[in-house]
C-alpha positions as CSV (number, residue, x, y, z in Angstrom):
1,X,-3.9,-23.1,99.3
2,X,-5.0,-22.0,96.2
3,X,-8.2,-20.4,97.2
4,X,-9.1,-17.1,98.9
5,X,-11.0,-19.5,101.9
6,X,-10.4,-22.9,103.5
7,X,-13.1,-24.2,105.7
8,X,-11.4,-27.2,108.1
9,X,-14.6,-29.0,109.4
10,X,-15.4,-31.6,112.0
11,X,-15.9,-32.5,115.4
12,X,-15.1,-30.5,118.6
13,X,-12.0,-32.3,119.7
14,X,-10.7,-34.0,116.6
15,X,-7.7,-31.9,116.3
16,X,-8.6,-29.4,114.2
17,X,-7.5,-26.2,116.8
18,X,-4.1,-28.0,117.4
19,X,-3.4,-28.6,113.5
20,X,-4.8,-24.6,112.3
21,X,-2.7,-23.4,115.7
22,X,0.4,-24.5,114.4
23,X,-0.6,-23.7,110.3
24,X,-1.2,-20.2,111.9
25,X,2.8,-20.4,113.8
26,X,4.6,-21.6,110.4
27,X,2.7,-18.9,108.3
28,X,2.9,-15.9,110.5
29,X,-1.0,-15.7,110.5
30,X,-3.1,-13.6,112.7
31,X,-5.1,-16.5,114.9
32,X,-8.1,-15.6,116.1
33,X,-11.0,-18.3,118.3
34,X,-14.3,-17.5,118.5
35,X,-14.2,-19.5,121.6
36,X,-12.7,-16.3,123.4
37,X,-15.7,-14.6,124.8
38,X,-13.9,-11.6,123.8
39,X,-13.1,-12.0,120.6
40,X,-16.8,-13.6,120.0
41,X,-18.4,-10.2,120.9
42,X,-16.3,-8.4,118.8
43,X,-17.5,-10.5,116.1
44,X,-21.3,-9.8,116.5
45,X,-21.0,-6.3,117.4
46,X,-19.3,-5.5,114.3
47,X,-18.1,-8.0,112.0
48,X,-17.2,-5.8,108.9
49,X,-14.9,-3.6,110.9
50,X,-13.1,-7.3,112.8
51,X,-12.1,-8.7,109.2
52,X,-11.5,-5.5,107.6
53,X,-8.2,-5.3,110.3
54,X,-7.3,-9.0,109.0
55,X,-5.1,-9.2,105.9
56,X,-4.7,-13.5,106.4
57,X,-5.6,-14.9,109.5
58,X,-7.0,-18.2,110.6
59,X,-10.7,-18.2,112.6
60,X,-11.2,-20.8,114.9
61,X,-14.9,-22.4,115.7
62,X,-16.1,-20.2,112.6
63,X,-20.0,-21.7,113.7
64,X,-20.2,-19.7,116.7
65,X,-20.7,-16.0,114.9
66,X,-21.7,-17.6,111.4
67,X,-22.4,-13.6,110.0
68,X,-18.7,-13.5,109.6
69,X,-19.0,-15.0,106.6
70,X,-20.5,-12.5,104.9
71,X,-18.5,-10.0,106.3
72,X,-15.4,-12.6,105.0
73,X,-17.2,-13.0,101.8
74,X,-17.7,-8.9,101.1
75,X,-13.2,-9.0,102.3
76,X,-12.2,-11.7,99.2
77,X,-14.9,-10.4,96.9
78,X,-12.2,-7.2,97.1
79,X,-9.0,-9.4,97.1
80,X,-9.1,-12.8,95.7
81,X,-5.5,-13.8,96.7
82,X,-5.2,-17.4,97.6
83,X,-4.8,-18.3,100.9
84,X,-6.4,-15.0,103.0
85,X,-8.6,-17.2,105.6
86,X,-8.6,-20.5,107.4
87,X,-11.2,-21.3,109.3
88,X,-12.6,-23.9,111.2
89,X,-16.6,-25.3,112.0
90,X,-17.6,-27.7,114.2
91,X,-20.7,-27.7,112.5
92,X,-21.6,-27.8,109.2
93,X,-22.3,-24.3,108.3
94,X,-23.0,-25.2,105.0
95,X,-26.4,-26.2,105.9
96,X,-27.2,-23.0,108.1
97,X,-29.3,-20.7,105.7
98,X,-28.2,-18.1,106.5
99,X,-24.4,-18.4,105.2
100,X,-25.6,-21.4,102.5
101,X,-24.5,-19.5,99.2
102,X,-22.1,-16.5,101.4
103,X,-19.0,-18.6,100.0
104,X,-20.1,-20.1,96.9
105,X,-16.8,-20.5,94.4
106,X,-14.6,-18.8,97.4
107,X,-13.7,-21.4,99.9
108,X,-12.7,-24.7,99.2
109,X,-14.5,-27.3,102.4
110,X,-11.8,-30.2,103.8
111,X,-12.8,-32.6,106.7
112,X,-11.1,-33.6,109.5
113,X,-12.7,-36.7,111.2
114,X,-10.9,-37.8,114.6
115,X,-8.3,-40.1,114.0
116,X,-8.1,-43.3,112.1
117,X,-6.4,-46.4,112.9
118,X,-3.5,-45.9,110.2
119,X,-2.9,-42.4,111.4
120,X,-2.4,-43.7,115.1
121,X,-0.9,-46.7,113.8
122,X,1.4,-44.0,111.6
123,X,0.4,-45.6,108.3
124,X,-0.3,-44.2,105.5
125,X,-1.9,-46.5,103.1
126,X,-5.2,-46.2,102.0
127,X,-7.7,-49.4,102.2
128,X,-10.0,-47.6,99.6
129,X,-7.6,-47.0,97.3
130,X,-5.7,-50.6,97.5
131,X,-9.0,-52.4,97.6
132,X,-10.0,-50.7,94.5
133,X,-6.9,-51.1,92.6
134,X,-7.2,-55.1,93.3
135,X,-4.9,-55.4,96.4
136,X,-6.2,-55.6,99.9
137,X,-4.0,-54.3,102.3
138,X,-2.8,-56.9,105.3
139,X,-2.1,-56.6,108.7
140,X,1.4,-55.5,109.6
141,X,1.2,-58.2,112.3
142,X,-1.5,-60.4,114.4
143,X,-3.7,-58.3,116.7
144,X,-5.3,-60.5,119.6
145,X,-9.4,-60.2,120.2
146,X,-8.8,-57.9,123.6
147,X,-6.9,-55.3,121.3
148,X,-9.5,-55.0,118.4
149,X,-12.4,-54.7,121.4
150,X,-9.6,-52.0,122.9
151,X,-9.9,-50.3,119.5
152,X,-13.7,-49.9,119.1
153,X,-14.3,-49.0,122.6
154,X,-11.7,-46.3,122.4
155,X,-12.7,-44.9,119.4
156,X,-10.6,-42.0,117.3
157,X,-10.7,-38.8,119.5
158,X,-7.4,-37.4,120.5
159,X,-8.1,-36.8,124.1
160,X,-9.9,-40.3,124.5
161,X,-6.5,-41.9,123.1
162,X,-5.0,-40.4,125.3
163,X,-6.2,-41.4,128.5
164,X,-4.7,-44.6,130.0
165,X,-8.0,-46.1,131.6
166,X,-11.5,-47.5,130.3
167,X,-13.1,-45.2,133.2
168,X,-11.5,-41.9,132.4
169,X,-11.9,-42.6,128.9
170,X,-15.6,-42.8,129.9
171,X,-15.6,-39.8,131.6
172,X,-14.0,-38.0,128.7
173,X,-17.1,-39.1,126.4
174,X,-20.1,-38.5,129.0
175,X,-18.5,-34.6,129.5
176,X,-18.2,-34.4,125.8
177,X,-21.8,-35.6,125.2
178,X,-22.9,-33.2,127.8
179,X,-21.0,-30.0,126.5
180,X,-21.7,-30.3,122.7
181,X,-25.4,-30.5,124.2
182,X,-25.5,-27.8,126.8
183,X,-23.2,-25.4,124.6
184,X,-23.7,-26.2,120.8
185,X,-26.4,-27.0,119.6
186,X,-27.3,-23.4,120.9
187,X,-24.9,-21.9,117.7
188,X,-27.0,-24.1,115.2
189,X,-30.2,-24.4,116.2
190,X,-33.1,-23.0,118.4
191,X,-34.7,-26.2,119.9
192,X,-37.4,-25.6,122.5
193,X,-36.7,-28.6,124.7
194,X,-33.4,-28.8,124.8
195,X,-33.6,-31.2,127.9
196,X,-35.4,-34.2,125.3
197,X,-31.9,-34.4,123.6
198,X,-29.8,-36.2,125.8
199,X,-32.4,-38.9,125.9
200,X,-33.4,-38.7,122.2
201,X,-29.3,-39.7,121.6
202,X,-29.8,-42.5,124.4
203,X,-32.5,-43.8,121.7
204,X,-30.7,-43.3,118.4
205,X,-27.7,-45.1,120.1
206,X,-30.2,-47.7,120.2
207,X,-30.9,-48.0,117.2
208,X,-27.2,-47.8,115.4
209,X,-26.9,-49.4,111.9
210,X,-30.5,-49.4,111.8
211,X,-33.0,-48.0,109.3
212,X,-34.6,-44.5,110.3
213,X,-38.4,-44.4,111.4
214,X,-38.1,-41.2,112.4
215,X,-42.4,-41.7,113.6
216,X,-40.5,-44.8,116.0
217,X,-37.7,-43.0,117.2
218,X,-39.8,-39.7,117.8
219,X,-42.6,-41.4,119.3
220,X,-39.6,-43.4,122.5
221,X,-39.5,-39.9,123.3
222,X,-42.5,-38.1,123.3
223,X,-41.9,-36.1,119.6
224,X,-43.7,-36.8,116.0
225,X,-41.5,-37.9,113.8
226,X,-40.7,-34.4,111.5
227,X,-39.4,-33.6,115.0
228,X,-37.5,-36.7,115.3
229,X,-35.9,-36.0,111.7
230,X,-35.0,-32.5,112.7
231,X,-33.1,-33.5,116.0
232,X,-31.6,-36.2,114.0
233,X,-30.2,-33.3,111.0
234,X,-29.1,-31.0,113.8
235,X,-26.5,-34.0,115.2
236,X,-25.7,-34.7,111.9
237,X,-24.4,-30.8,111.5
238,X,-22.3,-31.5,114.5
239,X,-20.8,-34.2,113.0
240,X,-21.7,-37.1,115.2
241,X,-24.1,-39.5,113.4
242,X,-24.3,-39.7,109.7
243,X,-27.4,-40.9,107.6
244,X,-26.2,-43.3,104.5
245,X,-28.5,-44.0,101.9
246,X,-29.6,-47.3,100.3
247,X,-28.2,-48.4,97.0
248,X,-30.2,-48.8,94.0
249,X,-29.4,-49.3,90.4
250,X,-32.0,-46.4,90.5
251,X,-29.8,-43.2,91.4
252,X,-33.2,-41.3,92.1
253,X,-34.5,-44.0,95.0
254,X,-31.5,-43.6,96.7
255,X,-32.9,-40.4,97.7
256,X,-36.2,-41.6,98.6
257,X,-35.5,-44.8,100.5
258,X,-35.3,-45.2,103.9
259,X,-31.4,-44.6,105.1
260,X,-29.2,-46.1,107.6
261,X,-28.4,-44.3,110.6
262,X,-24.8,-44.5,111.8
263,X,-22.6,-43.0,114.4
264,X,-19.4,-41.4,113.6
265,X,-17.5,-42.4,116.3
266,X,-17.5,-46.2,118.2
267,X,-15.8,-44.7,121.1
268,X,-18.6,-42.3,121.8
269,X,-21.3,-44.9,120.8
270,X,-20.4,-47.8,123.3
271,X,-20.2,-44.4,125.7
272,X,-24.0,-43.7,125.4
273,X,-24.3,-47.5,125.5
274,X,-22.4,-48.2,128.3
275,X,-20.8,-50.9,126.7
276,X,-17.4,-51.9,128.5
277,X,-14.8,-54.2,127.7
278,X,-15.6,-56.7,130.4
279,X,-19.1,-57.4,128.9
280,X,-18.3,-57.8,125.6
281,X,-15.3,-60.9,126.7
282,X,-18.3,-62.2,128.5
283,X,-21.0,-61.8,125.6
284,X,-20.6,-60.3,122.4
285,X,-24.6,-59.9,121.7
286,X,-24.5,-55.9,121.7
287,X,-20.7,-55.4,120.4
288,X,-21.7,-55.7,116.4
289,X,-23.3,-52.7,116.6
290,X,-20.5,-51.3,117.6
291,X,-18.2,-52.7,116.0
292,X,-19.9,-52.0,112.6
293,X,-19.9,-48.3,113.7
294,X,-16.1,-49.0,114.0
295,X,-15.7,-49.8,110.4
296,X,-18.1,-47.5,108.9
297,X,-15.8,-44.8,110.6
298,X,-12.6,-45.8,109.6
299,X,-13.9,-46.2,106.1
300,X,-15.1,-42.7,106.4
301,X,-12.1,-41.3,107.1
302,X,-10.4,-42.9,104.2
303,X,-12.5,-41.2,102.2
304,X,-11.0,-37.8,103.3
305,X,-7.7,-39.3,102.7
306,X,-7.7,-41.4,99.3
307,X,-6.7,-40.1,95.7
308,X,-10.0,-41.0,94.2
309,X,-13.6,-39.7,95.2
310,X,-16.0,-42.8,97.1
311,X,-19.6,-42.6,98.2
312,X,-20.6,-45.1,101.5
313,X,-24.2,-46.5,101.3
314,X,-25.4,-49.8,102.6
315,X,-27.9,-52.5,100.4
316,X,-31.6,-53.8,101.9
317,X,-34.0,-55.8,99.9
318,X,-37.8,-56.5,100.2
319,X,-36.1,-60.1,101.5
320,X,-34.1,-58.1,104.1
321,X,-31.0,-59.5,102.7
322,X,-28.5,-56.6,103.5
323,X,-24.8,-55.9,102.8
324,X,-23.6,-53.4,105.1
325,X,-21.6,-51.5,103.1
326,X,-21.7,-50.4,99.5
327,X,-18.6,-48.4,98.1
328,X,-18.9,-46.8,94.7
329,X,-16.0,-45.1,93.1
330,X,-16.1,-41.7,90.8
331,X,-15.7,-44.7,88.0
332,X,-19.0,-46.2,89.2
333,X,-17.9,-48.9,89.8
334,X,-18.7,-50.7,93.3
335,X,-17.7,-53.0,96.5
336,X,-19.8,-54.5,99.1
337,X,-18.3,-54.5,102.8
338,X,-19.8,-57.2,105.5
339,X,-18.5,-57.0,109.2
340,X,-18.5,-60.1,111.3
341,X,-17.4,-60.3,115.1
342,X,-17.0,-63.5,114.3
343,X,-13.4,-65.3,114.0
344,X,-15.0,-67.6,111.4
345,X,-16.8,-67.3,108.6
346,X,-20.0,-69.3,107.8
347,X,-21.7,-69.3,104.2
348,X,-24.8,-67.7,105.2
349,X,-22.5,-64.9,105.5
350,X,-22.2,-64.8,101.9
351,X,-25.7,-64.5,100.9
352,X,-25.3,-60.5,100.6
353,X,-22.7,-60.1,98.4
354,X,-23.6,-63.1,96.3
355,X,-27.0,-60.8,95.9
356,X,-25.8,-57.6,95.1
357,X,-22.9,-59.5,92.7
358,X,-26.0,-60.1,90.3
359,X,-27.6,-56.6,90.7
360,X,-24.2,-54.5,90.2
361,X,-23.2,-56.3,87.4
362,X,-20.2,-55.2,85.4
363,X,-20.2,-53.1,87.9
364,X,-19.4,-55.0,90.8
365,X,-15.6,-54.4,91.6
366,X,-15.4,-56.7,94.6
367,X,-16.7,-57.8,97.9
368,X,-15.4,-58.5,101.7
369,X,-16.0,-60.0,104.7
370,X,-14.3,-58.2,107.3
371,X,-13.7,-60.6,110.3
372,X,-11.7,-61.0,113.5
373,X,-9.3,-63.1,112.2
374,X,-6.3,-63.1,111.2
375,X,-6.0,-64.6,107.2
376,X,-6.9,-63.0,104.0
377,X,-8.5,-65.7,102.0
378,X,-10.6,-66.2,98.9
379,X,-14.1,-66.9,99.3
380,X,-15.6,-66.9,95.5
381,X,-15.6,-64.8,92.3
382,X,-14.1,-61.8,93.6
383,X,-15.3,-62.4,97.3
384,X,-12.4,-62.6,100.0
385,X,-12.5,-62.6,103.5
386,X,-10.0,-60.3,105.5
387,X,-8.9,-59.4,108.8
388,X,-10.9,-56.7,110.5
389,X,-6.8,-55.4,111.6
390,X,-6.3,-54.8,107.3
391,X,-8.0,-51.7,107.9
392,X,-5.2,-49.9,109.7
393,X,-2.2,-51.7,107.8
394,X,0.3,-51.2,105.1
């Protein structure tokens, strides 16, 4: 580390306790959780005097008592040595107020996302990267249609992996849901009715990979739509839905254009959905959704993990001709993503990208159809269609 501050952020339960646990071990550093009722206290009675006694030490769940950071901030302003604090949010505290410019030029922010497909997979290749440098990745081997459903429904979360059922994977999701809401959201944000959330996530899972009408959304459950924005900012701080803009030539409309609302994780999306493996064999009507929350995901987290710096929006025209996903590099230079369920590949399909070829311009880098098949094939000037399984191969 060669700052005085590194923030670890993600989602409860993606493995950033275990990882800092064992950074803590290897380094000799004083470990402290905020988790610990204890410890917590000791935090908001007196914060100064709590890192004062620290010389390095790594601070779990860093959101709960967010007025350390000034305390932390007052500690490095003294001693700038590389390295003094580790700490880890499960929100992102960069957006509280109160601790917004605490850190500014002291702490260096990484993200930890649950777990991709390569890292369960134990690969290491990047699709970003080897799409961008003109060679799309291709599966290891041939991955039959119950294993990518498997996948989706399963999501990235260490603990979901780990079970061995549908049901207690399930189980894992609904507590999840139930504690980040019950417990959370309290460390963030002062809501007044706190019971409207649960359903108001019921809704947005509704309306996954769809643009935001925040007055629509509000109104399903009883709230105007600034109220409907607000819930939506305070899930996004927890790190479980993400807003992505629409592309524009115009960088400036990007930020005034309607954006897409996705989930962050599949697993916990077909959860709220209860969408189960035996329906979607039977009818795959609701699985796209689902399944485009899948890839958004894993392309996500490849952005925490590649060499070069991408942004993820998505493309929507007056015509309503879309592409789902829109990659630009720090070069500028940019990729359109479609996902199909599908295990063929119909030229309709194209129409996107053939689109948003003519508005990129030199621009346009390339373009994919990611598909449940099994082939990585040509499909026009610098189109190609490619297994949905490249995404976690080497």
């Amino acid at each position: 580390m060669d700052t005085p501050v590194v923030l670890l952020v993600g989602p409860r339960q993606a493995g950033k306790t275990t990882l800092v646990r064992q950074i803590a071990q290897q380094r000799n550093l004083h470990y402290l959780t905020l988790d610990d009722e204890v410890t917590l206290l000791a935090a908001e009675q007196d914060p100064v005097r709590m890192i004062r006694t620290l010389d390095q030490a790594v601070i779990d769940e860093i959101q709960r008592a967010p007025h350390l950071l000034l305390a932390i901030k007052r500690s490095v302003d003294e001693d700038r040595r590389p390295g003094r604090f580790l700490l880890t949010g499960s929100a992102n505290l960069i957006a509280l107020p109160t601790v917004a410019d605490s850190l500014a030029g002291r702490m260096e922010t990484l993200s930890l996302p649950p777990l991709s497909q390569s890292e369960i997979q134990s690969r290491a290749a990047n699709w970003l990267d080897q799409a961008f440098s003109g060679q799309l990745l291709k599966p290891h081997t041939s991955w039959g249609d119950a294993s990518l459903i498997e996948r989706v429904l399963r999501g990235g979360y260490p603990e979901a992996i780990s079970r061995t059922s549908a049901k207690r994977r399930t189980s894992w999701a609904r507590q999840y849901i139930a504690a980040l809401i019950q417990r959370d959201v309290r460390d963030i944000a002062t809501i007044d009715k706190l019971d409207q959330l649960p359903r108001f996530l019921q809704v947005l899972a509704q309306t996954a990979g769809q643009m935001c009408n925040y007055t629509q959304l509000g109104a399903q459950t009883g709230m105007d739509g600034k109220t409907a924005s607000r819930y939506i900012s305070i899930l996004e701080h927890m790190y479980l839905l993400r807003r992505i803009n629409v592309w524009t030539s115009n960088r400036l409309n990007r930020l005034v254009k309607t954006p897409k609302l996705q989930f962050i994780d599949s697993g916990l999306l077909a959860t709220l959905l209860s969408l189960t493996a035996e329906e979607v064999q039977l009818d795959r009507t609701r699985f796209g959704n689902v399944l485009e929350t899948f890839v958004f995901s894993e392309l996500l987290k490849h952005t925490t993990t590649a060499a070069d710096d991408y942004r993820l929006m998505y493309y929507r025209d007056t015509d309503k001709v879309e592409v789902d996903f829109i990659i630009e590099n720090s070069a500028g230079q940019l990729a359109g993503v479609e996902v199909n369920a599908a295990a063929t590949i119909k030229q309709r399909d194209l129409n996107g990208l053939k689109k948003f070829i003519g508005l990129a311009g030199s621009r346009f880098k390339f373009g994919v159809i990611l598909y449940d098949g099994t082939e990585t094939l040509p499909l026009g000037d610098r189109i190609w269609a490619a297994p949905l399984a490249s995404l976690w191969s080497d």
